[in-house]
N, C-alpha and C positions, 0 to 999 in steps of 0.2 A: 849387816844383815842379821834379825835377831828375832824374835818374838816380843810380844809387848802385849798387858794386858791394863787392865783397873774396875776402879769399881768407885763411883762417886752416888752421893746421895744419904738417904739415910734407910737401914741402918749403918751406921758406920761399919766400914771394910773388917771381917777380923784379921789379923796377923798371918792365922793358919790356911785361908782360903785364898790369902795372894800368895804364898807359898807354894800351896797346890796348881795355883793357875802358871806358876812360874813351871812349874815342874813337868804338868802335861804339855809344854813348848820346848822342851832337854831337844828333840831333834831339831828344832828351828836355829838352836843355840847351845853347842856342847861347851862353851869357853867362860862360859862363870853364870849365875844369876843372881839377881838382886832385887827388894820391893822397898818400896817406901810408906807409911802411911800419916796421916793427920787430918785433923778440922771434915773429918766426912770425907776423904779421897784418901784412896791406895791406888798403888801401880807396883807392878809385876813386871820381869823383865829376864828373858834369857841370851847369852849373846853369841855368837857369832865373829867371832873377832875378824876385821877386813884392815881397816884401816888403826894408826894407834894399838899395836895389840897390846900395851901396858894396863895395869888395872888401874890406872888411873882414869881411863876412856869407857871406866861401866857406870852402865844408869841404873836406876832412876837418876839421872843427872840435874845439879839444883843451880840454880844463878838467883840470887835474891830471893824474890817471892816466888820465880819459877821454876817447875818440878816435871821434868822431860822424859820420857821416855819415844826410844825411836827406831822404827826399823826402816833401812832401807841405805842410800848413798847418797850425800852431796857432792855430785861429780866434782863442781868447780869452787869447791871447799877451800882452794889456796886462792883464788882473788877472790872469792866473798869474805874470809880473812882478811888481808889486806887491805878491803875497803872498810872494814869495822877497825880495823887497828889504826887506821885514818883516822875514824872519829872516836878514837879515846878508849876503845875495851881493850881489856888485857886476857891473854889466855891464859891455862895452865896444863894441856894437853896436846897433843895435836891431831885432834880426830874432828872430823867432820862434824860428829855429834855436838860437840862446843860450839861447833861452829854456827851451824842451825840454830843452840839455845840462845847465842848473842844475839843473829839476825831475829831472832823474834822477839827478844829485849828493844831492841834498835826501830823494827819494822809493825812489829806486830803481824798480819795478817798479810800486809804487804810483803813480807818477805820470802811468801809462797810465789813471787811471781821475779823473784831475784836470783834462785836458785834453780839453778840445774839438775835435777835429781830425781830419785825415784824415792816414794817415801809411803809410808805409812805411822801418823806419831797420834800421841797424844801431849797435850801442855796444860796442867793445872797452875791457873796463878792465884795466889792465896790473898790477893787484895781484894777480889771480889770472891774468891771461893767459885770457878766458874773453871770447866773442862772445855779446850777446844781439841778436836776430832781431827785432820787432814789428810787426805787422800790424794796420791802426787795425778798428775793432770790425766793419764789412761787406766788408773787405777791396776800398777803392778803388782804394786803389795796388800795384802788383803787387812779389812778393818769393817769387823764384824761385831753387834753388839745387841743386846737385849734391853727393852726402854722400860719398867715398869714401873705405874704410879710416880714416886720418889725418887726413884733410883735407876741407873746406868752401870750396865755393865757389857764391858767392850775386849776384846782379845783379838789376835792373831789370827788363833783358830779355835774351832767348834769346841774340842776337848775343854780347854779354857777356860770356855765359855761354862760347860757343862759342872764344869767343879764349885761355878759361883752361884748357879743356878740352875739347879739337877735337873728340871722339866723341859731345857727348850730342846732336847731334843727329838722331839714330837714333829714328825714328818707333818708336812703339806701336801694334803693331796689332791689340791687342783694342780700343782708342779709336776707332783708324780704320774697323773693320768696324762699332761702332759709330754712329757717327757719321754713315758713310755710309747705312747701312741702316734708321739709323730716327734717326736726326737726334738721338742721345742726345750727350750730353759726358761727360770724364771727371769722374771726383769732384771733390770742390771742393779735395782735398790733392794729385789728379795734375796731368798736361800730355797734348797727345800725343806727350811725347815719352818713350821708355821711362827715361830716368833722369835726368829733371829733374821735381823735387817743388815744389811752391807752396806757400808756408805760408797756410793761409783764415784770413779776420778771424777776428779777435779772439782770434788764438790769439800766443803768444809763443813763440820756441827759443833753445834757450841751449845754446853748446857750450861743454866745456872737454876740454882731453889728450883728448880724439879720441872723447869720447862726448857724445852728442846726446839732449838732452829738449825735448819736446815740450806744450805743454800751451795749455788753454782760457781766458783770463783773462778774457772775460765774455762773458757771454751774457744776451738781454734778460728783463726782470724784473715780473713784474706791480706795475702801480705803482693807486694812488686813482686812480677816475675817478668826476666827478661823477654824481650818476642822473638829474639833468633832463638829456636832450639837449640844450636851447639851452646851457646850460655847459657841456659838452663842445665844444659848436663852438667857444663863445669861447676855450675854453683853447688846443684846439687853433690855433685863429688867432693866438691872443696866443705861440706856442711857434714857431708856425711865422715869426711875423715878429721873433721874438729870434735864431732861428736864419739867416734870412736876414742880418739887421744884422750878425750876427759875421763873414759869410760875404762880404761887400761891401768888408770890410776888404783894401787893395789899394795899393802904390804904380802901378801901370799901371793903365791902361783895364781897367772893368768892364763887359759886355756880358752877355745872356741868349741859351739859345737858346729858340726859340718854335717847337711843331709843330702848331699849334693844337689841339690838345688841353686836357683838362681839367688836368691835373698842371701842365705846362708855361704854359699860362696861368694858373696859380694864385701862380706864383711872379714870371711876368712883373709881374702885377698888383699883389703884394702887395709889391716891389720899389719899384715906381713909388707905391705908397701909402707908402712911407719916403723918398722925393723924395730927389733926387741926382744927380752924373751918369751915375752906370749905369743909368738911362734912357734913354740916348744911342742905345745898338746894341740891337735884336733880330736874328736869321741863323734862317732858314726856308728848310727844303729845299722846291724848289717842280717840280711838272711839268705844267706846260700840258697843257691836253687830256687828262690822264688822269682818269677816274670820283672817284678816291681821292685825289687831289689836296686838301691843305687847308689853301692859300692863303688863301683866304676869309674862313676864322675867324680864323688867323693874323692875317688885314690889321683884323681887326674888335677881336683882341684888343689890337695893337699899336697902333688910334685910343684906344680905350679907357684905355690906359694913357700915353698922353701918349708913347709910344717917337718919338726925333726921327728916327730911320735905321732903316727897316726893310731888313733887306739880303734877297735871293733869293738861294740858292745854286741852278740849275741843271744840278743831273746830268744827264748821255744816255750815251746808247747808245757816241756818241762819243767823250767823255770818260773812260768808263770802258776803251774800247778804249786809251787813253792810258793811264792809272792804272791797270790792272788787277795787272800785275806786284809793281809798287810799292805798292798796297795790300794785296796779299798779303801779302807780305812784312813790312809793318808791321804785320797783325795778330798775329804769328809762329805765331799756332794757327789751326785754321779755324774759320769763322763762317757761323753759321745759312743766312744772306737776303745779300740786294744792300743792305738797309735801312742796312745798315750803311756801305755804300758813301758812300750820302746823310748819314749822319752825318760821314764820312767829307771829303766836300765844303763841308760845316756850316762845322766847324773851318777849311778850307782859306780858306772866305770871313770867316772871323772873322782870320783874318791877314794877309790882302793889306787888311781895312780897319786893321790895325794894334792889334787889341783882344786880349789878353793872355788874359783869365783870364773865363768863361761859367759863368753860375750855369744849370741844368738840374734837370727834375723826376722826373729815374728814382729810383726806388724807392717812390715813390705807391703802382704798382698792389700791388706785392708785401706792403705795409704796412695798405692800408685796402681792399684784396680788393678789387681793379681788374677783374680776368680772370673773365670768364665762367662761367669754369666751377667758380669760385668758391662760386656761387651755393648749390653742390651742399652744401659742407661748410655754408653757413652752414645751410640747411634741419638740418641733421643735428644743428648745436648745437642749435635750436629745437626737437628732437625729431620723434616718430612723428608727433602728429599733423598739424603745421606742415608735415612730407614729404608728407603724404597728401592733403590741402589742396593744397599747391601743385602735385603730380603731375595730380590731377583737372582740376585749374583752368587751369593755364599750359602749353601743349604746350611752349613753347621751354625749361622748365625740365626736362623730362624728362632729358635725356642728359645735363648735369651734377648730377644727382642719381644716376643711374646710373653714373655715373663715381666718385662721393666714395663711393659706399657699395661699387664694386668695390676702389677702391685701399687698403683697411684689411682688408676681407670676402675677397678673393679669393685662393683658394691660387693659390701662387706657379706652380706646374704649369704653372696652367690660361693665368694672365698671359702665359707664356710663351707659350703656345701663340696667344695671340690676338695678342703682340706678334710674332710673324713670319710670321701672315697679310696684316699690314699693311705689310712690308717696302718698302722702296725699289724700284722694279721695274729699278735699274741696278745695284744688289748683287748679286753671284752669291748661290748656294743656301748655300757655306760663309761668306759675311760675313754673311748674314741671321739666318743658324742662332746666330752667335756673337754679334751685335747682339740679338736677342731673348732671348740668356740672361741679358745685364745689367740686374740687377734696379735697382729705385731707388732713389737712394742714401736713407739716413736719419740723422736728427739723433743729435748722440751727448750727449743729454741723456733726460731719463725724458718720456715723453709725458703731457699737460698734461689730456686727457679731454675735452678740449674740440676738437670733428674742424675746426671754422674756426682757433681759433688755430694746432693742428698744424699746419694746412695751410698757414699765412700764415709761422711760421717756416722749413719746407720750402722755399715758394717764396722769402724773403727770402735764405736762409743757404746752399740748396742746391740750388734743379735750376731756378731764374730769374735774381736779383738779379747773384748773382758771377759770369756771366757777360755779362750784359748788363755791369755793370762792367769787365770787363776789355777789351770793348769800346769803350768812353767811353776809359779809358786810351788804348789804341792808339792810336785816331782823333785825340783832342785832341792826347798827344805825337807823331805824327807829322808835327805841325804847328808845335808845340811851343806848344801850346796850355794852358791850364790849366782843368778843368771843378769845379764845386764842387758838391754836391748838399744843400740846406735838409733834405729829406725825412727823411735819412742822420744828422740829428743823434741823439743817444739820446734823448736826450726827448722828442723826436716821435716817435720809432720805437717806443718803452717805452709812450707812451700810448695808440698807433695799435693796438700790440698787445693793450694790454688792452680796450679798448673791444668792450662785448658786440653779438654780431653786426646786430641791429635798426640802431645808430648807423652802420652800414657798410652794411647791403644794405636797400633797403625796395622793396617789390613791383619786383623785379627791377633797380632802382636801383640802380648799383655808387659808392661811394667819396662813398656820403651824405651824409657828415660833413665831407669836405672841399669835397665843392659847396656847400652850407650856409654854409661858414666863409668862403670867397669870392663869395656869391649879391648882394652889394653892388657888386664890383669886374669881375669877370668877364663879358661878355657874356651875353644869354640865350640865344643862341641855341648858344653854347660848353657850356653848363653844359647843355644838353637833348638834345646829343650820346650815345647808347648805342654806337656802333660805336668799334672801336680802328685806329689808324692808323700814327702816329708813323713818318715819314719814311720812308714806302713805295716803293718807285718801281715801274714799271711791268716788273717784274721776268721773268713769264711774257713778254711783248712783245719784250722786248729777247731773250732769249733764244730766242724761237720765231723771229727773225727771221732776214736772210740769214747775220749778221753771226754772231748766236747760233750756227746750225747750225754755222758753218765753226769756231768756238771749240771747240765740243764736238769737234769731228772731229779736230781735231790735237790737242786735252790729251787724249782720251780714248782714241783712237784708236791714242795714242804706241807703238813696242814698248812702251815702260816702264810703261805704265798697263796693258795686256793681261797684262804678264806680274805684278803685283800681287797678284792672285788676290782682288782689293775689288771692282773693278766691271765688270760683263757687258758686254762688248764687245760681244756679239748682239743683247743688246736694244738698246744704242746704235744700235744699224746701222739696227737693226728700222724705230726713231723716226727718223733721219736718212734712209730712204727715206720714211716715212709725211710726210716734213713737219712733223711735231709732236712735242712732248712730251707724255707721261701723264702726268709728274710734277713742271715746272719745279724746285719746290724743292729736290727729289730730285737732278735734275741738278747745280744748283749744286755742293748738297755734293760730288758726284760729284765736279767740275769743280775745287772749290778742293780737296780734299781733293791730287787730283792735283800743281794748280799748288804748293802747300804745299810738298811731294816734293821738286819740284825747286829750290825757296829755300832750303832746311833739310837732306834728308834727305845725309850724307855719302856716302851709297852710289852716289845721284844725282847729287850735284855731282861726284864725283872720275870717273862716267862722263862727265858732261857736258867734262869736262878730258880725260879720255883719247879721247875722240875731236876735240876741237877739234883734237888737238896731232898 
């Protein structure tokens, strides 16, 4: 797990500015750095030591004409080994990292679909003078880059970015009127920044002489699934625990984290059913006295599985008055909730106990139709009359049936118009207007006809999973943490996908099949949980509070925030006399959108300089 950067094209990279890009990644990578350059290509690199921690497993790593940089895990690094020492390579390390430069000596291109892994790399090969880009298949680790005229340049993260090319961080603000207004993000190929691009999983780019392609190099696949459900559970169970076993491989401490939830316990659990010492650490964000607080399961799942350290992470109101700047900052884009804050914290305490690398259950819901409203498409695969049955019968199912059947049915006109009745009430009337014109993003493959699976890759590929991931990023590397996700393997995801909607929802029962596949391991009282939670904090609270108001008053309040023309200063005022928010979450964005501004935007910083001076 590490940071990685470069810069290909002309002018030729200088020495000092891959240095610097190495430098603004020190938290991605506190365990050495390194750059390389030649022939119009440099690469940066900070590391992270997981696997190999000898300095013989640092990059820029070079095999022949090829020159690697890489962040991420080749889980099954010892038989993709073995099958290359089959055909004639010789190692000299034993890191994964080698491992990867051999199979794309051997495979080329093809060898993104041999390996198991989460990745973010770059590989210049010097016989053509040509940069290839990869993104592992859900896009865990981030690979962000600025394309201009001649030249490429690509990093970890924004800082990076910024050092090779001071201007891109110049906000977008069709993202931010967005964003603000109705809590939307950009597509899964932008930023909010106007000209920095993200390459999303599973896609590849390849530059050569100053042109740039683009392309999709896999997308998931309908694979056999058994037609008794009880084999489907098994299978799924027996996938789910091959994919943890690859994922546990580790020279540092192995830790989980645990939110007591259904996902997160399923991995805690099925962990500790392959015994080991990554049983040692669970990390639970916990908050006293709040309703939503879910300690409880958490400590019920953590007996259950024999965990020897259950850690508390403790966010407040306090804490984040501390971290607030600093968490910004590290998430370099804005984010949703405070929830992330708590994840945020997670990590912080997975590093003062000294634990490296946390296995986590995100992408469950997105996978085996976790979300509520879910519920809607699965009626729809089931047909007319299965809607009409369940519409009669179940009032809670009403509005996500009405919602699956608006999101495919509905001119786009009318969308509009209902999405900027709902707007933010701190968006002015021009951020709302421009927030409700942004349609949803969609898949750029042929739709499947089936309205649950559509909706399941949507939410995995596009307007859920990749950003929740790029979250986990943040959070974990600003600690310099490393998170691993079982769920995210392909062949849980490929099988998760096919599974007809019955093994997924049964009388309003979300993620059937993986309660089922853990109903031995997991608590009962975890597994008969219907609400969603996942490291909530008491976010309305802290914000409605003294502390909250005086927050809002000075980010929002700033000249620089009035004169933005994103968010309504009047209504601020309005709720800061009233006492209260209408719309805590609303605010947030508000509020981070703002503080974002002044981390990032150059406009902001060089005012923030010209008047210190």
């Amino acid at each position: 797990m590490c940071g990685i950067g470069g810069i290909v094209g002309s002018p030729a990279p200088e020495p000092g500015v891959l240095e610097r890009m190495a430098e603004a990644m020190a938290r991605r990578g506190p365990d050495g750095q390194g750059t390389w350059a030649a022939g119009g290509c440099g690469l940066a690199f900070r590391r992270l030591a997981i696997i190999d921690l000898a300095d013989r497993a640092m990059q820029p790593m070079s095999l022949g004409p090829l020159r690697l940089v890489f962040n991420g895990e080749v889980y099954d690094y010892r038989e993709r080994r073995a099958e290359l020492e089959a055909l004639g390579h010789a190692f000299v390390t034993e890191s994964d990292t080698e491992v990867l430069l051999h199979a794309w000596m051997e495979w080329g291109e093809g060898a993104l679909d041999r390996i198991n892994a989460m990745f973010a790399f770059g590989v210049y090969d010097e016989r053509d003078r040509s940069l290839t880009l990869a993104a592992d298949p859900f896009g865990e680790k981030p690979l962000l880059y600025v394309h201009d005229d001649d030249r490429l340049v690509f990093a970890s993260d924004v800082q990076a970015l910024q050092e090779a090319v001071p201007g891109c961080g110049a906000p977008d603000r069709a993202a931010m009127a967005a964003f603000v207004s109705h809590g939307t993000m950009p597509p899964v190929d932008r930023t909010f920044f106007a000209r920095i691009r993200r390459l999303p999983g599973g896609h590849v780019l390849r530059w050569r002489d100053g042109d740039l392609s683009i392309r999709r190099y896999w997308a998931p696949q309908p694979v056999p699934v058994p037609d008794a459900y009880p084999d489907a559970v098994a299978e799924l169970r027996e996938l789910l625990l091959d994919s943890i076993r690859l994922r546990l491989r580790s020279d540092v401490p192995v830790g989980t984290s645990l939110s007591g939830g259904v996902d997160s316990s399923a991995i805690v659990t099925l962990s500790a059913f392959l015994a080991g010492d990554h049983r040692r650490h669970a990390f639970t964000a916990r908050f006293p006295g709040y309703e939503r607080d879910e300690w409880r399961y958490a400590e019920a799942v953590a007996r259950a599985a024999g965990v020897v350290e259950h850690h508390a992470a403790e966010p407040t109101l306090e804490t984040l008055a501390g971290d607030l700047r600093a968490f910004v900052g590290a998430q370099q884009e804005p984010v949703l909730k405070l929830n992330q804050y708590a994840q945020w914290a997670v990590f912080a305490a997975a590093r003062e106990a000294g634990v490296t690398v946390l296995l986590d259950g995100q992408g469950a819901d997105e996978l085996l139709a976790g979300y509520i409203l879910t519920r809607g498409f699965a009626l729809r695969s089931l047909g007319p009359r299965a809607m009409a049955r369940a519409y009669a019968r179940d009032p809670a199912t009403r509005l996500p049936l009405r919602l699956a059947l608006a999101r495919d049915l509905m001119p786009q006109a009318v969308a509009t118009r209902m999405r900027a009745r709902h707007a933010s009430p701190y968006a002015t009337a021009a951020a709302a207007a421009r927030g409700a014109a942004a349609a949803p993003e969609e898949p750029d493959w042929p739709r499947t006809r089936d309205p649950l699976r559509d909706q399941l890759l949507r939410e995995a590929f596009f307007i859920s999973l990749p950003h929740l991931l790029r979250y986990g990023d943040r959070n974990s590397m600003a600690h310099s943490r490393e998170v691993r996700l079982p769920f995210l393997d392909r062949r849980v995801a490929e099988l998760a996908l096919s599974l007809p909607p019955g093994f997924l929802l049964d009388d309003g029962v979300t993620k059937r099949v993986l309660r089922d596949a853990v109903r031995d391991l997991v608590p009962a009282e975890v597994l008969a949980r219907r609400d969603k939670v996942g490291f909530e904090p008491p976010q309305a609270q802290w914000l409605g509070s003294e502390t909250g108001l005086a927050w809002a008053a000075e980010v929002l309040l700033d000249p620089a925030a009035r004169e933005s023309g994103i968010v309504d200063a009047g209504a601020v005022e309005a709720d800061l006399r009233a006492g209260a928010w209408r719309d805590p979450d609303a605010l947030w964005r508000a509020m981070n959108v703002e503080l974002w501004r002044d981390a990032f935007d150059p406009a902001r910083r060089n005012s923030a300089v010209g008047a210190a001076s």
